[in-house]
N, C-alpha and C positions, 0 to 999 in steps of 0.2 A: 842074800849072802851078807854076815856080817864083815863089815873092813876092820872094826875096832877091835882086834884080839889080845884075848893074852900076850900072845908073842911081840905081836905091834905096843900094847903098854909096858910090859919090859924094855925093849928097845927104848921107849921115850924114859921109862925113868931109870936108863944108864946115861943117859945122856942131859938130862934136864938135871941144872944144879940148883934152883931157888926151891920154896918151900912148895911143894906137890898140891897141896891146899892155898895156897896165898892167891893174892891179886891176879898171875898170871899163869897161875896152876889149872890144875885139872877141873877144877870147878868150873872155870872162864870156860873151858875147853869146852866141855859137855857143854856149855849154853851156847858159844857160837855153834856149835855142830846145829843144835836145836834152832837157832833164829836162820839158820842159812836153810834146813831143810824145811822150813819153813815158808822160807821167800824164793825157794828153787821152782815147784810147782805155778807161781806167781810169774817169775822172771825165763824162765825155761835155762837156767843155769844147769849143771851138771851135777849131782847130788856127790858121785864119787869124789871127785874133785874135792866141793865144799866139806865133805866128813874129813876129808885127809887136812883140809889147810886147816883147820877147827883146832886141829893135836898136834899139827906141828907148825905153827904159824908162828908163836913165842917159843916152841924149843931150845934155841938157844939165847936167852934173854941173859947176860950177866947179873941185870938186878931190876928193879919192879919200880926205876926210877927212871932217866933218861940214858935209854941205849938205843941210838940212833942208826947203829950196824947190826941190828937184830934180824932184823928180816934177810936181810945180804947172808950171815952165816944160816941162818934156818933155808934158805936158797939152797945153800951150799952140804948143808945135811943132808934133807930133800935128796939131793944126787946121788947121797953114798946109799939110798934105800931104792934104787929105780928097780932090781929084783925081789924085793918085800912088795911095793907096792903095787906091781902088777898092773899099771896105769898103761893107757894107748902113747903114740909120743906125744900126740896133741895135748892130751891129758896132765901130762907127765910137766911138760912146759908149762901150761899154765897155772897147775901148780908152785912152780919155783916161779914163775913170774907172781903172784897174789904175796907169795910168804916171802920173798925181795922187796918188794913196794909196798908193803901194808898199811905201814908206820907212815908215807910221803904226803897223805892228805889228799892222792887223785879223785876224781871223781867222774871221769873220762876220759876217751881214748882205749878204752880196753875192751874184752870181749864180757860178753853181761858174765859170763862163768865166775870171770876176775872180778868184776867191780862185784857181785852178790856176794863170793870171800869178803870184800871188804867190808860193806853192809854189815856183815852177820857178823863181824867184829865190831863195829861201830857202835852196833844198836845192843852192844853188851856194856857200854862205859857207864850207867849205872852202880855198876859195882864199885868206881871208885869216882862217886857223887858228880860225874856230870850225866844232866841230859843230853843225849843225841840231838844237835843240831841239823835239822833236814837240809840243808843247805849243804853239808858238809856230805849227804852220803850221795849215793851213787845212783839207786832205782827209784822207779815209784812206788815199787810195791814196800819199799824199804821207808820212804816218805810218807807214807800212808799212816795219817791219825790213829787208825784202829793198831797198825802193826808197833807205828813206836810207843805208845800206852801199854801194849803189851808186854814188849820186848823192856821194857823202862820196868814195868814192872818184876819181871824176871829179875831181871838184873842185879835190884835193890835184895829181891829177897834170896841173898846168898846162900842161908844156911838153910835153905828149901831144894835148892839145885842138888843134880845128880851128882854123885861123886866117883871117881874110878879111882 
């Protein structure tokens, strides 16, 4: 079953006001979706989970520069969609908890579900010229030579990624 619908990308782009294409657009989107369902398997995260925080982790971002209450309103979005997204309540929570703390830098203390969200955003900062510091993420499988090579590479090559 697909999670990522028509209906579900209308809803983000009533709601997302930066450029659809930019830094923290839809392109970012599709590659966290991609590096998280990638490290799911790995990390035994929740795939549902990880597809959902991928599209709406920046939804509400003011700008593609420092917004440090980004993840707190995408939290708070999150909420007003608990009958779109069809999530269990455990599900549902750690969803708003991944898209609340994204941006804070943890790297424990959470459930692998949460810290692989964060990863699978991490291991996308390529796109705007830094490399993934392993130190800085959360799994091993996210740590792992082969996956951040990979994932570094993706990243860089922006106008290759999927677009919605």
């Amino acid at each position: 079953m697909t999670l990522i619908t028509p209906t579900f990308i209308n809803i983000l782009r009533q709601r997302f006001t930066l450029d659809w294409q930019g830094f923290h657009g839809s392109p970012h989107w599709a590659r966290v979706r991609q590096n998280g369902l990638r490290l799911a398997p790995l990390t035994g995260a929740n795939p549902r989970v990880i597809e959902y925080f991928a599209f709406l982790h920046d939804i509400c971002r003011d700008n593609d520069d420092h917004d440090p209450w980004h993840g707190f309103r995408a939290a708070e979005f999150v909420k007003t969609l608990h009958q779109v997204l069809k999530l269990s309540v455990s599900e549902f929570e750690d969803l708003t908890t991944a898209c609340a703390f994204h941006n804070d830098g943890y790297t424990t203390g959470y459930n692998t579900t949460i810290l692989t969200c964060w990863d699978a955003d991490r291991l996308d900062l390529g796109r705007v010229f830094i490399r993934p510091n392993p130190l800085c993420l959360c799994t091993d499988a996210a740590r792992d030579p082969h996956m951040l090579a990979w994932a570094y590479q993706h990243s860089i090559a922006r106008h290759h990624s999927p677009m919605i």
